[in-house]
C-alpha positions, 0 to 999 in steps of 0.5 A: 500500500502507497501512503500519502507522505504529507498526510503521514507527516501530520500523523506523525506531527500528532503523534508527537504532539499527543494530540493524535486520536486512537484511530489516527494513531492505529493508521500511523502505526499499522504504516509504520509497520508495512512500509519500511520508507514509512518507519525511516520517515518516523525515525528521521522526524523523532531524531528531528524533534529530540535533539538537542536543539529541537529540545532547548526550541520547546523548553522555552515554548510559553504555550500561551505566548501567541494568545498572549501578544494579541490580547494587549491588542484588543484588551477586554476581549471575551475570548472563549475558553475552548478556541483558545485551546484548540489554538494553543494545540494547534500552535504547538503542531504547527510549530512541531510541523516548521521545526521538521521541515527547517531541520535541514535548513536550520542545522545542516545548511548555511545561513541563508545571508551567506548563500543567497544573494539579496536583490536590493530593491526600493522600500515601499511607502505607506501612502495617505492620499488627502481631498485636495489631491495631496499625497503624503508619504508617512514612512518618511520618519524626517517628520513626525508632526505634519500640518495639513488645512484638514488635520494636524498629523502625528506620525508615532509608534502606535501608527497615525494619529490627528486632531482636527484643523480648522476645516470640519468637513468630512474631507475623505482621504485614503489610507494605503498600506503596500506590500510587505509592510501594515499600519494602524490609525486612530480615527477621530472618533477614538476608532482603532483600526490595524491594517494589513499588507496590501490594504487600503481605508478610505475615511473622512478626518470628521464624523459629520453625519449620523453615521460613521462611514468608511470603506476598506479593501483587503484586511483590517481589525476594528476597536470601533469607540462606542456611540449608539447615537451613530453607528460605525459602518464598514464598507466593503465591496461586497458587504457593510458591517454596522456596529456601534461600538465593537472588536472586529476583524474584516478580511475581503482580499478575496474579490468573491469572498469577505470574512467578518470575524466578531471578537466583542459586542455584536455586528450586523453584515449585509449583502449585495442582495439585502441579506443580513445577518446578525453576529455574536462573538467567536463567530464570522460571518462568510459572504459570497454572492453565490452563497451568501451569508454562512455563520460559522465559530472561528479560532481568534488566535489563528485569524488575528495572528496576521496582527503580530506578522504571523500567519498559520495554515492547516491543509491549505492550497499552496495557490492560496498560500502564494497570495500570503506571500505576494501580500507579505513579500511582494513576491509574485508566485507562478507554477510551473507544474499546475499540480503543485498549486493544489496540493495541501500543506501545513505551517506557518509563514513569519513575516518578520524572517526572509522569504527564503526561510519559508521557500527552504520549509516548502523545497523540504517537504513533498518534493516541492521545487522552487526557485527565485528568479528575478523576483518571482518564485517559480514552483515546479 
Protein backbone atom coordinates (compact mmCIF):
# COMPACT_ATOMS: atom_id res chain seq x y z
CA UNK A 1 0.00 0.00 0.00
CA UNK A 2 1.11 3.59 -1.01
CA UNK A 3 0.80 6.25 1.80
CA UNK A 4 0.42 9.87 1.20
CA UNK A 5 3.63 11.34 2.65
CA UNK A 6 2.06 14.64 3.93
CA UNK A 7 -0.55 13.23 5.17
CA UNK A 8 1.71 10.65 7.42
CA UNK A 9 3.55 13.53 8.19
CA UNK A 10 0.71 15.26 10.15
CA UNK A 11 0.28 11.96 11.72
CA UNK A 12 3.29 11.65 12.89
CA UNK A 13 3.33 15.75 13.95
CA UNK A 14 0.07 14.43 16.06
CA UNK A 15 1.59 11.65 17.43
CA UNK A 16 4.48 13.79 18.89
CA UNK A 17 2.29 16.26 19.92
CA UNK A 18 -0.18 13.92 21.56
CA UNK A 19 -2.85 15.19 20.10
CA UNK A 20 -3.11 12.08 17.86
CA UNK A 21 -6.85 10.37 18.49
CA UNK A 22 -6.96 6.47 18.81
CA UNK A 23 -7.80 5.98 15.10
CA UNK A 24 -5.35 8.20 13.55
CA UNK A 25 -2.86 6.60 15.71
CA UNK A 26 -3.67 2.78 14.74
CA UNK A 27 -3.48 4.17 10.51
CA UNK A 28 0.07 5.84 11.66
CA UNK A 29 1.33 2.73 13.32
CA UNK A 30 -0.14 -0.17 11.14
CA UNK A 31 2.07 2.03 8.20
CA UNK A 32 4.82 2.08 10.23
CA UNK A 33 4.87 -1.34 10.30
CA UNK A 34 4.10 -2.04 6.43
CA UNK A 35 6.25 0.45 4.98
CA UNK A 36 9.76 0.20 5.69
CA UNK A 37 10.02 4.28 3.71
CA UNK A 38 7.00 4.98 6.39
CA UNK A 39 9.09 3.88 9.51
CA UNK A 40 12.67 5.62 8.09
CA UNK A 41 10.15 8.84 7.95
CA UNK A 42 9.18 8.01 11.68
CA UNK A 43 12.62 7.90 12.79
CA UNK A 44 14.20 10.61 10.97
CA UNK A 45 11.02 13.01 12.37
CA UNK A 46 11.56 11.73 16.12
CA UNK A 47 15.78 12.23 15.89
CA UNK A 48 14.47 15.91 14.25
CA UNK A 49 12.33 16.55 17.12
CA UNK A 50 14.77 15.41 20.19
CA UNK A 51 17.86 16.79 19.53
CA UNK A 52 19.11 18.88 21.43
CA UNK A 53 18.15 21.60 19.90
CA UNK A 54 14.59 20.81 18.80
CA UNK A 55 14.58 20.34 22.97
CA UNK A 56 16.05 23.53 24.25
CA UNK A 57 13.37 25.04 20.91
CA UNK A 58 10.45 23.69 23.08
CA UNK A 59 11.96 24.06 26.83
CA UNK A 60 11.49 27.58 26.18
CA UNK A 61 7.53 27.50 24.39
CA UNK A 62 5.45 29.73 26.70
CA UNK A 63 2.17 27.91 25.39
CA UNK A 64 0.16 30.96 25.92
CA UNK A 65 2.74 33.12 24.12
CA UNK A 66 1.00 33.55 20.88
CA UNK A 67 -2.69 34.34 22.61
CA UNK A 68 -0.64 36.43 24.84
CA UNK A 69 0.53 39.06 22.16
CA UNK A 70 -2.68 39.60 20.73
CA UNK A 71 -4.69 40.03 23.60
CA UNK A 72 -3.00 43.60 24.70
CA UNK A 73 -4.04 44.33 21.16
CA UNK A 74 -7.84 44.14 21.88
CA UNK A 75 -7.82 44.30 25.78
CA UNK A 76 -11.19 43.14 27.34
CA UNK A 77 -11.63 40.60 24.52
CA UNK A 78 -14.05 37.85 25.54
CA UNK A 79 -12.36 35.20 24.48
CA UNK A 80 -13.56 31.66 24.56
CA UNK A 81 -12.06 29.15 26.51
CA UNK A 82 -12.36 26.21 24.06
CA UNK A 83 -10.84 28.05 20.62
CA UNK A 84 -8.21 29.36 22.97
CA UNK A 85 -7.30 25.80 23.39
CA UNK A 86 -7.88 24.42 20.16
CA UNK A 87 -5.23 27.29 19.32
CA UNK A 88 -2.62 26.57 21.90
CA UNK A 89 -2.61 22.70 20.20
CA UNK A 90 -2.53 23.92 17.09
CA UNK A 91 0.34 26.06 17.85
CA UNK A 92 2.16 23.55 19.28
CA UNK A 93 1.71 21.17 15.80
CA UNK A 94 2.19 23.99 13.82
CA UNK A 95 5.33 24.63 15.40
CA UNK A 96 6.40 20.67 15.56
CA UNK A 97 5.50 20.70 11.82
CA UNK A 98 8.20 24.22 10.96
CA UNK A 99 10.90 22.58 13.24
CA UNK A 100 10.98 19.40 10.89
CA UNK A 101 10.68 20.84 7.64
CA UNK A 102 13.55 23.56 8.95
CA UNK A 103 15.79 20.79 10.29
CA UNK A 104 17.74 20.77 7.16
CA UNK A 105 17.58 24.41 6.53
CA UNK A 106 18.43 25.40 10.30
CA UNK A 107 21.29 22.64 11.46
CA UNK A 108 22.73 21.33 8.29
CA UNK A 109 22.72 24.17 5.50
CA UNK A 110 24.16 27.95 5.62
CA UNK A 111 22.50 30.93 6.98
CA UNK A 112 20.63 31.93 4.20
CA UNK A 113 22.58 35.57 4.32
CA UNK A 114 25.71 33.72 3.22
CA UNK A 115 24.27 31.83 0.45
CA UNK A 116 21.61 33.62 -1.31
CA UNK A 117 22.16 36.81 -2.77
CA UNK A 118 19.55 39.68 -1.61
CA UNK A 119 18.42 41.91 -4.56
CA UNK A 120 18.30 45.32 -3.12
CA UNK A 121 15.18 46.84 -4.11
CA UNK A 122 13.35 50.30 -3.21
CA UNK A 123 11.17 50.02 0.36
CA UNK A 124 7.63 50.71 -0.34
CA UNK A 125 5.99 53.67 1.29
CA UNK A 126 2.56 53.95 3.43
CA UNK A 127 0.70 56.49 1.44
CA UNK A 128 -2.48 58.91 2.88
CA UNK A 129 -4.00 60.25 -0.32
CA UNK A 130 -5.72 63.68 1.04
CA UNK A 131 -9.08 65.65 -0.66
CA UNK A 132 -7.27 68.14 -2.06
CA UNK A 133 -5.26 65.67 -4.16
CA UNK A 134 -2.26 65.58 -1.92
CA UNK A 135 -0.27 62.83 -1.23
CA UNK A 136 1.76 62.39 1.97
CA UNK A 137 4.45 59.65 2.14
CA UNK A 138 4.03 58.67 6.05
CA UNK A 139 7.07 56.18 6.18
CA UNK A 140 9.14 59.38 5.94
CA UNK A 141 10.46 59.36 9.57
CA UNK A 142 12.09 63.07 8.75
CA UNK A 143 8.82 64.33 10.24
CA UNK A 144 6.58 63.12 12.90
CA UNK A 145 4.32 66.33 13.00
CA UNK A 146 2.92 67.45 9.73
CA UNK A 147 0.41 70.08 9.36
CA UNK A 148 -2.30 69.64 6.50
CA UNK A 149 -5.67 72.56 6.15
CA UNK A 150 -7.85 69.37 7.08
CA UNK A 151 -5.86 67.97 10.23
CA UNK A 152 -2.75 68.10 12.06
CA UNK A 153 -0.81 64.77 11.79
CA UNK A 154 1.05 62.76 14.42
CA UNK A 155 3.16 60.10 12.98
CA UNK A 156 4.11 57.71 16.13
CA UNK A 157 4.81 54.26 17.30
CA UNK A 158 1.36 53.21 17.66
CA UNK A 159 0.55 54.39 13.54
CA UNK A 160 -1.13 57.76 12.63
CA UNK A 161 -2.92 59.98 14.53
CA UNK A 162 -4.80 63.58 14.45
CA UNK A 163 -6.51 66.33 15.54
CA UNK A 164 -8.79 68.11 13.70
CA UNK A 165 -7.96 71.70 11.83
CA UNK A 166 -9.87 74.29 11.27
CA UNK A 167 -11.83 72.74 8.09
CA UNK A 168 -14.82 70.49 9.92
CA UNK A 169 -15.75 68.91 6.54
CA UNK A 170 -15.65 65.44 6.26
CA UNK A 171 -12.96 65.76 3.79
CA UNK A 172 -12.45 61.92 2.87
CA UNK A 173 -8.59 60.67 2.37
CA UNK A 174 -7.23 57.47 1.57
CA UNK A 175 -5.07 55.23 3.72
CA UNK A 176 -2.81 52.68 1.58
CA UNK A 177 -0.88 50.48 3.30
CA UNK A 178 1.86 48.42 0.33
CA UNK A 179 3.14 45.10 0.15
CA UNK A 180 5.30 43.99 2.75
CA UNK A 181 4.50 46.38 5.17
CA UNK A 182 0.99 47.32 7.92
CA UNK A 183 -0.15 50.07 9.62
CA UNK A 184 -2.66 51.48 12.13
CA UNK A 185 -4.69 54.74 12.54
CA UNK A 186 -6.77 56.44 15.29
CA UNK A 187 -9.80 57.58 13.59
CA UNK A 188 -11.24 60.97 15.28
CA UNK A 189 -13.98 59.27 16.84
CA UNK A 190 -11.29 57.17 19.03
CA UNK A 191 -11.56 54.13 16.49
CA UNK A 192 -8.70 51.99 16.26
CA UNK A 193 -8.28 50.34 13.19
CA UNK A 194 -4.93 47.80 12.22
CA UNK A 195 -4.43 47.35 8.52
CA UNK A 196 -2.78 44.64 6.92
CA UNK A 197 -0.40 44.00 3.92
CA UNK A 198 -1.85 45.28 0.62
CA UNK A 199 -4.65 47.22 2.21
CA UNK A 200 -6.45 50.17 1.89
CA UNK A 201 -9.10 52.51 4.20
CA UNK A 202 -10.67 55.25 2.84
CA UNK A 203 -12.28 57.63 5.84
CA UNK A 204 -13.13 61.14 6.44
CA UNK A 205 -10.81 63.37 9.10
CA UNK A 206 -14.56 64.47 10.59
CA UNK A 207 -17.89 62.39 11.50
CA UNK A 208 -20.40 64.70 10.48
CA UNK A 209 -23.35 62.76 9.69
CA UNK A 210 -25.39 60.50 11.72
CA UNK A 211 -23.36 57.71 10.94
CA UNK A 212 -19.64 56.91 10.65
CA UNK A 213 -18.93 55.67 7.34
CA UNK A 214 -15.53 54.23 5.86
CA UNK A 215 -14.75 51.64 3.03
CA UNK A 216 -11.86 49.11 3.31
CA UNK A 217 -10.01 46.66 0.78
CA UNK A 218 -8.10 43.71 1.83
CA UNK A 219 -7.93 43.17 5.58
CA UNK A 220 -8.39 45.20 8.56
CA UNK A 221 -9.19 44.80 12.60
CA UNK A 222 -11.59 47.30 14.18
CA UNK A 223 -11.60 48.76 18.03
CA UNK A 224 -14.87 50.88 16.89
CA UNK A 225 -15.27 53.55 20.14
CA UNK A 226 -18.79 53.21 21.32
CA UNK A 227 -21.53 55.98 20.47
CA UNK A 228 -25.33 54.13 19.91
CA UNK A 229 -26.36 57.93 18.70
CA UNK A 230 -24.04 56.86 15.28
CA UNK A 231 -23.27 53.82 14.15
CA UNK A 232 -19.85 52.61 12.56
CA UNK A 233 -20.32 51.09 9.20
CA UNK A 234 -17.83 49.37 7.34
CA UNK A 235 -17.98 49.24 3.62
CA UNK A 236 -16.70 46.82 1.58
CA UNK A 237 -17.01 45.55 -1.69
CA UNK A 238 -19.48 43.06 -1.24
CA UNK A 239 -20.73 43.71 2.31
CA UNK A 240 -21.29 46.59 5.02
CA UNK A 241 -20.79 45.84 8.87
CA UNK A 242 -22.52 48.01 11.44
CA UNK A 243 -21.79 48.09 14.77
CA UNK A 244 -21.81 50.83 17.27
CA UNK A 245 -19.10 50.00 19.29
CA UNK A 246 -17.16 46.63 18.86
CA UNK A 247 -13.90 44.48 18.25
CA UNK A 248 -13.84 43.25 14.83
CA UNK A 249 -11.93 41.75 12.25
CA UNK A 250 -12.53 42.31 8.15
CA UNK A 251 -10.78 40.26 5.53
CA UNK A 252 -12.15 40.81 1.63
CA UNK A 253 -8.55 40.17 -0.13
CA UNK A 254 -10.78 37.87 -1.90
CA UNK A 255 -12.95 39.62 -4.60
CA UNK A 256 -15.51 36.71 -4.28
CA UNK A 257 -15.49 36.16 -0.72
CA UNK A 258 -15.49 38.59 2.56
CA UNK A 259 -14.97 37.31 6.15
CA UNK A 260 -16.10 39.29 9.36
CA UNK A 261 -14.79 37.67 12.30
CA UNK A 262 -16.76 39.25 15.69
CA UNK A 263 -14.43 39.08 18.68
CA UNK A 264 -16.51 41.63 21.22
CA UNK A 265 -20.04 43.12 21.16
CA UNK A 266 -22.41 42.44 18.05
CA UNK A 267 -22.45 43.29 14.47
CA UNK A 268 -24.72 43.05 11.87
CA UNK A 269 -23.45 42.40 7.98
CA UNK A 270 -25.28 42.58 4.95
CA UNK A 271 -25.17 41.57 1.39
CA UNK A 272 -25.28 42.95 -2.24
CA UNK A 273 -28.82 41.28 -2.46
CA UNK A 274 -30.26 42.55 1.38
CA UNK A 275 -29.19 39.69 3.02
CA UNK A 276 -28.42 40.32 6.94
CA UNK A 277 -27.18 38.64 9.12
CA UNK A 278 -26.62 39.10 12.93
CA UNK A 279 -23.24 38.09 14.73
CA UNK A 280 -22.11 37.17 18.50
CA UNK A 281 -18.69 36.94 19.45
CA UNK A 282 -16.45 33.84 18.26
CA UNK A 283 -18.46 33.56 15.31
CA UNK A 284 -17.60 35.03 11.41
CA UNK A 285 -19.88 35.70 9.01
CA UNK A 286 -18.68 34.14 5.11
CA UNK A 287 -20.18 36.12 2.38
CA UNK A 288 -20.25 35.16 -1.25
CA UNK A 289 -22.57 36.27 -3.62
CA UNK A 290 -23.47 32.97 -4.89
CA UNK A 291 -23.84 31.64 -1.46
CA UNK A 292 -24.41 34.47 0.67
CA UNK A 293 -24.11 34.54 4.33
CA UNK A 294 -22.61 31.31 6.16
CA UNK A 295 -22.30 31.70 10.21
CA UNK A 296 -19.53 29.96 11.16
CA UNK A 297 -17.04 29.74 15.09
CA UNK A 298 -13.73 30.82 14.39
CA UNK A 299 -10.17 30.41 16.06
CA UNK A 300 -9.40 34.21 17.50
CA UNK A 301 -5.87 33.47 17.68
CA UNK A 302 -5.25 31.87 14.09
CA UNK A 303 -7.41 34.64 12.36
CA UNK A 304 -5.81 37.70 14.38
CA UNK A 305 -2.39 36.14 14.34
CA UNK A 306 -1.63 38.26 10.88
CA UNK A 307 -1.70 41.28 13.50
CA UNK A 308 1.95 40.28 15.06
CA UNK A 309 3.29 39.31 11.48
CA UNK A 310 2.32 35.54 11.83
CA UNK A 311 0.12 33.65 9.55
CA UNK A 312 -0.99 29.83 10.10
CA UNK A 313 -2.18 27.15 7.56
CA UNK A 314 -3.51 23.90 8.31
CA UNK A 315 -4.06 21.86 4.77
CA UNK A 316 -4.39 24.54 2.66
CA UNK A 317 -3.72 25.10 -1.19
CA UNK A 318 -0.31 26.20 -1.89
CA UNK A 319 -2.04 28.75 -4.59
CA UNK A 320 -3.84 30.14 -1.66
CA UNK A 321 -0.98 30.30 0.35
CA UNK A 322 1.00 32.34 -2.65
CA UNK A 323 -1.26 35.27 -2.08
CA UNK A 324 0.08 35.17 1.67
CA UNK A 325 3.27 35.85 0.10
CA UNK A 326 2.67 38.08 -2.72
CA UNK A 327 0.82 40.47 0.23
CA UNK A 328 3.94 39.87 2.72
CA UNK A 329 6.92 39.70 0.43
CA UNK A 330 5.75 41.20 -2.74
CA UNK A 331 6.84 38.24 -4.31
CA UNK A 332 4.77 37.05 -7.47
CA UNK A 333 4.42 33.02 -7.29
CA UNK A 334 3.89 31.13 -10.69
CA UNK A 335 3.58 27.09 -11.03
CA UNK A 336 5.36 25.73 -13.46
CA UNK A 337 3.86 22.44 -12.89
CA UNK A 338 -0.03 23.30 -12.47
CA UNK A 339 -0.48 20.46 -9.98
CA UNK A 340 1.54 21.85 -7.39
CA UNK A 341 -0.92 24.81 -6.65
CA UNK A 342 -3.50 22.25 -5.47
CA UNK A 343 -1.53 20.40 -3.23
CA UNK A 344 -2.25 20.95 0.71
CA UNK A 345 0.16 21.99 3.15
CA UNK A 346 0.61 22.96 6.99
CA UNK A 347 2.75 25.54 8.69
CA UNK A 348 3.27 28.89 9.34
CA UNK A 349 4.68 31.92 7.44
CA UNK A 350 6.63 34.90 9.60
CA UNK A 351 6.51 37.78 8.31
CA UNK A 352 9.45 39.41 10.29
CA UNK A 353 12.08 36.13 8.63
CA UNK A 354 13.29 36.08 4.78
CA UNK A 355 11.14 34.94 2.49
CA UNK A 356 13.69 32.22 1.93
CA UNK A 357 13.14 30.60 5.22
CA UNK A 358 9.68 29.67 4.27
CA UNK A 359 10.78 28.71 0.33
CA UNK A 360 13.55 26.39 2.04
CA UNK A 361 10.38 24.94 4.65
CA UNK A 362 8.41 24.46 1.15
CA UNK A 363 11.80 22.68 -1.01
CA UNK A 364 11.82 20.29 2.40
CA UNK A 365 8.75 18.63 2.02
CA UNK A 366 6.72 16.91 -0.54
CA UNK A 367 9.22 17.20 -3.28
CA UNK A 368 8.19 21.00 -3.82
CA UNK A 369 10.73 22.69 -6.19
CA UNK A 370 11.12 26.16 -6.08
CA UNK A 371 13.41 28.72 -7.30
CA UNK A 372 13.90 32.75 -7.17
CA UNK A 373 14.44 34.11 -10.31
CA UNK A 374 14.05 37.98 -10.99
CA UNK A 375 11.91 38.43 -8.16
CA UNK A 376 9.36 35.70 -8.77
CA UNK A 377 9.17 32.28 -7.24
CA UNK A 378 8.61 29.88 -9.67
CA UNK A 379 7.08 26.13 -8.35
CA UNK A 380 7.68 23.40 -10.04
Amino acid sequence: MTYNKTYIQELIIDKIAGAISEEDDHILQQAIRADPKVAKLWIEMQDALTSDKAKLFFDNIDENAAWDKIEPQIEQVKSIQSNQNKFIKWMSVAALLCITLSAVYYWQLKPVANSVAVKQRKKPAIELHMANGQQIDLSDTAKSVINTPFANLKKGANGLSYTLGDDKAQNWSTLTVPAELDYQIALSDGTQVWLNSASSLRFPFSFTGTTREVYLTGEAFFKVAKNAAHPFIVHTGQTNVQVLGTQFNVNSYNSNVTTTSLVEGSVSTSGQHNERLLLKPGYQAVYTPVTGFLKQPFDAGTELAWMHGQYYFHNQKLRDISEVLLRWFNLKVVFDDAAKAEESFSGAIEKNKPVQVFIQNLKSSAGVDATIKDDVLHVK
